[in-house]
C-alpha positions as CSV (number, residue, x, y, z in Angstrom):
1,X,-13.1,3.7,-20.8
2,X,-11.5,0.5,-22.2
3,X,-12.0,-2.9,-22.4
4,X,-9.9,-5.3,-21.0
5,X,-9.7,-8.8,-20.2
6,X,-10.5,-10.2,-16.7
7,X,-7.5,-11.8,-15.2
8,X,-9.3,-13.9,-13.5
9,X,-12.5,-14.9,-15.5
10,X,-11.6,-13.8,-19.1
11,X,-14.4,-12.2,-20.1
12,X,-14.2,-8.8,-21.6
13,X,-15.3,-5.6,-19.3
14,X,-15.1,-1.9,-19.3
15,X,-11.7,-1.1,-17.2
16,X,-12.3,2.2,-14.9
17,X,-8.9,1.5,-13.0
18,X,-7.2,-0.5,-10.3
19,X,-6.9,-4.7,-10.2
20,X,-7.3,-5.8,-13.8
21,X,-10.5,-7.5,-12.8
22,X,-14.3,-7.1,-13.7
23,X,-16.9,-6.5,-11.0
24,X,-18.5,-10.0,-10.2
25,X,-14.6,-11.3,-9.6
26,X,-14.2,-8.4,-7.8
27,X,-16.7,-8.9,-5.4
28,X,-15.8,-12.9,-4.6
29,X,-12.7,-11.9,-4.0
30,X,-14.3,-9.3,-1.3
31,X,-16.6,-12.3,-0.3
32,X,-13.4,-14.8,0.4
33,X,-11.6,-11.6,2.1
34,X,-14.3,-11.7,4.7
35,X,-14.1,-15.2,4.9
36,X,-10.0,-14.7,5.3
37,X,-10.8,-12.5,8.2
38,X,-13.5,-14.6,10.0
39,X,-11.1,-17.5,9.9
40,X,-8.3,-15.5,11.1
41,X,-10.3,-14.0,14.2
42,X,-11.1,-17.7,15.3
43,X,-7.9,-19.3,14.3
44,X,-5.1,-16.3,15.2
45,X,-2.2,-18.5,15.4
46,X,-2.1,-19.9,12.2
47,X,-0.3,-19.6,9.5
48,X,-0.1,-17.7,5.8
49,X,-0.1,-21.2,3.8
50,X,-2.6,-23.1,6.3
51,X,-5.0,-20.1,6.0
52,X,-4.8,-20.2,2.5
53,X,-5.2,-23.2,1.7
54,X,-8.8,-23.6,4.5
55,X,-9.8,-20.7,2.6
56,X,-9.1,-21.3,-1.0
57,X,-7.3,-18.2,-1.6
58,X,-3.6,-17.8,-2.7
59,X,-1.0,-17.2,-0.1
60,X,0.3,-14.2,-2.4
61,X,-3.0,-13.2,-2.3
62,X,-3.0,-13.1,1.7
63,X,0.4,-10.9,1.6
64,X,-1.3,-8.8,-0.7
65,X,-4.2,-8.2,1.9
66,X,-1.2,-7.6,4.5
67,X,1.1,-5.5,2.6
68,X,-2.3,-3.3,1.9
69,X,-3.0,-3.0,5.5
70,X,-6.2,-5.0,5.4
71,X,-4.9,-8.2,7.2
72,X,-2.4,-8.3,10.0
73,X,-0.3,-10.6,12.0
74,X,-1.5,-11.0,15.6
75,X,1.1,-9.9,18.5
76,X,1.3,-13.7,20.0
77,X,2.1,-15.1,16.5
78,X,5.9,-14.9,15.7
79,X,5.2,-14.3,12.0
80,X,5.5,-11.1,10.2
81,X,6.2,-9.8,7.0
82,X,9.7,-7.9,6.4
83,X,9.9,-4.5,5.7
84,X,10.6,-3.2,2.1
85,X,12.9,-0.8,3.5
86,X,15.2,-2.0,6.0
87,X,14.1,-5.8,6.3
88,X,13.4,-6.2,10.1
89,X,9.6,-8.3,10.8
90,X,6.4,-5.9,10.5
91,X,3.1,-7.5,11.5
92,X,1.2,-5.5,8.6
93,X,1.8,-3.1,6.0
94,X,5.0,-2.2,3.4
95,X,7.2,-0.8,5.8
96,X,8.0,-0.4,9.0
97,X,7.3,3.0,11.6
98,X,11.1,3.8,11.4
99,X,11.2,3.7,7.8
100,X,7.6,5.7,7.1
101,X,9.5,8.2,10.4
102,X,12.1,8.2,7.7
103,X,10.0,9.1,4.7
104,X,8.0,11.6,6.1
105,X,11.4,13.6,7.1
106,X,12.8,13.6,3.6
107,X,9.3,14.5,2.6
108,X,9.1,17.5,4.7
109,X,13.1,18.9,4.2
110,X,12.3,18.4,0.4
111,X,9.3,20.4,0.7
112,X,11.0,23.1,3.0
113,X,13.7,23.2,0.9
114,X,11.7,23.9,-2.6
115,X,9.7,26.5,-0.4
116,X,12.8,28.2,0.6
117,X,14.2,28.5,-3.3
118,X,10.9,29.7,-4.1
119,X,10.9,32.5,-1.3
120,X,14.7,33.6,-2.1
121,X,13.6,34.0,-5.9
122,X,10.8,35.6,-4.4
123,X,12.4,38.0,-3.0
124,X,14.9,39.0,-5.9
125,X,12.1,40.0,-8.2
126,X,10.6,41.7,-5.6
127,X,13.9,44.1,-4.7
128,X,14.1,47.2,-6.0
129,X,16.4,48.4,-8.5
130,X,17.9,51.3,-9.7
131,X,19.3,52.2,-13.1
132,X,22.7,53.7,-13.4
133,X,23.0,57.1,-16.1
């Protein structure tokens, strides 16, 4: 464990990992989440800024809650974030289902591909071999 400073606060507490945050700013910021999402439900048309600011959170803070899958854009509304890979409009998330489609392939031939090297040299130690007199 070490201590760090809240970003928020300032005060000093022991950091176990993720937002650099202690535990009571930590769990206001939970408290205005669900506040976020009550207001969305009843208001779905609105926007990032005008949610922020009838909630008293930061905008960035709202595309943070998107981009982590937590909040999303409603179907009706034509607002959207853009995709970190290939920049068309995603309602939530990083990136959109082509691009993850796209990830998971090169995921998979890179693993198929390291498993195949790994079976070839596999295979070579196992051959037999015979020594010439």
């Amino acid at each position: 464990m070490e201590a760090r400073t809240c970003k928020h606060c300032k005060k000093l507490f022991n950091y176990l990992g993720g937002p650099v945050i202690c535990a009571a700013c930590r769990d206001k910021l939970e408290e205005k989440f669900h506040q976020v999402k009550e207001y969305i439900r009843d208001n779905p048309h609105e926007g990032i800024n005008e949610v922020a600011e009838a909630n008293d959170v930061s905008a960035n803070q709202i595309r943070r809650w998107i981009r982590e899958e937590r909040l999303a854009f409603s179907e009706e509304s034509g607002m959207g974030l853009e995709c970190e890979g290939c920049g068309r409009m995603i309602k939530t998330g990083r990136y959109c289902q082509s691009c993850k489609d796209k990830m998971v392939g090169q995921v998979e031939n890179l693993y198929h591909t390291e498993s195949s090297v790994v079976e070839k040299k596999h295979r070579e130690a196992a051959r037999m071999r015979f020594l010439d007199k």
